[in-house]
C-alpha positions as CSV (number, residue, x, y, z in Angstrom):
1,X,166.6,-151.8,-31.0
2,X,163.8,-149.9,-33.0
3,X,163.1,-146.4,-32.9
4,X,160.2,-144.4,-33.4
5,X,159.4,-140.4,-33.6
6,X,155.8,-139.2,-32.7
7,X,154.9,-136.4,-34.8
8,X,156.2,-133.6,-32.6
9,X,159.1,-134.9,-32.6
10,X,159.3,-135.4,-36.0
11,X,158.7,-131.4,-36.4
12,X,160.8,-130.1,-33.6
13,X,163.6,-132.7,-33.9
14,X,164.5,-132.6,-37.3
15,X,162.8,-129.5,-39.0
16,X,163.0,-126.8,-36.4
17,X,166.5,-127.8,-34.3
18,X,168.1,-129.7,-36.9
19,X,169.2,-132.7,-35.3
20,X,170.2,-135.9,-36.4
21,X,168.3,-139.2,-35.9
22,X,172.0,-141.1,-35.5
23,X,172.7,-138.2,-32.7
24,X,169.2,-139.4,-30.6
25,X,170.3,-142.7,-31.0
26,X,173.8,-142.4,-29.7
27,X,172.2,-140.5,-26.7
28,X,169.7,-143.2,-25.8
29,X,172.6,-146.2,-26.5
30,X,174.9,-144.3,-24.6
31,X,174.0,-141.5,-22.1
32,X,175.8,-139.5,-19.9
33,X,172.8,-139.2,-17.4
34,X,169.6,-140.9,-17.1
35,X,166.2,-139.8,-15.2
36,X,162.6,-141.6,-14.7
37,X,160.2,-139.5,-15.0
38,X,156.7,-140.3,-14.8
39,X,154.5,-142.2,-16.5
40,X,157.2,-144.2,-17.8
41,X,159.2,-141.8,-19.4
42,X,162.8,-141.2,-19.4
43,X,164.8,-138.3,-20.1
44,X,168.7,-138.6,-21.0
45,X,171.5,-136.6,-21.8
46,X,174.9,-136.8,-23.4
47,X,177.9,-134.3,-24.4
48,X,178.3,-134.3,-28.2
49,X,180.6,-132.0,-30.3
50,X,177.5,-129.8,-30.8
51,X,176.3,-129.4,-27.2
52,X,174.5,-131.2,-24.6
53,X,171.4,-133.5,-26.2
54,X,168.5,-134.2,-23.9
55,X,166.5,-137.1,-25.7
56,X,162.9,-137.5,-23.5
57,X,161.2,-140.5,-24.9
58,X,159.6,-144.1,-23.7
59,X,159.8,-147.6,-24.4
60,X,157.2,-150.4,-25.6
61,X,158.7,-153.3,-25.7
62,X,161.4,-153.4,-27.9
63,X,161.0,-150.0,-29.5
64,X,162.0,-146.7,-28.3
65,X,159.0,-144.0,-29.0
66,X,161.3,-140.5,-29.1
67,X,159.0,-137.6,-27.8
68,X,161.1,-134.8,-28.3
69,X,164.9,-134.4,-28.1
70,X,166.8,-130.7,-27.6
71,X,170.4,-129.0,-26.9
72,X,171.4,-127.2,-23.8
C-alpha cells in the first residue's frame, strides 16, 4: 500500500493541523465509516485519541493519493 500527499495536503495536513502521516494511514487501513463520493473519491473517518479524522483522498492503482485529511 503506497501513499501519496498532493501539495495541499501536504500544507494543511501536516503544517497547519498538525497531523500525523501514521494517523491518515490508520484511518484509510482501518475506518470507522466510509463514503463514495464523486469522481472516485472517498471520504473516511475514524475515532482516534485526538478526535474524529476525516481522510478524503483516491486511489490509482495501488497507491492512495491523500487530498486533504481534518478533525471534527
Amino acid at each position: 500500500m503506497k501513499f501519496r500527499f498532493t501539495h495541499h495536503a501536504e500544507y494543511r495536513v501536516f503544517i497547519e493541523r498538525n497531523i500525523s502521516a501514521e494517523a491518515i494511514k490508520e484511518t484509510i487501513r482501518t475506518p470507522d465509516t466510509v463514503t463514495a463520493l464523486p469522481d472516485g473519491v472517498i471520504k473516511c473517518s475514524k475515532k482516534l485519541e485526538a478526535g474524529m479524522l476525516t481522510v478524503v483522498y483516491c486511489k490509482d492503482k495501488n497507491t492512495y493519493i491523500i487530498i486533504t485529511a481534518y478533525f471534527k
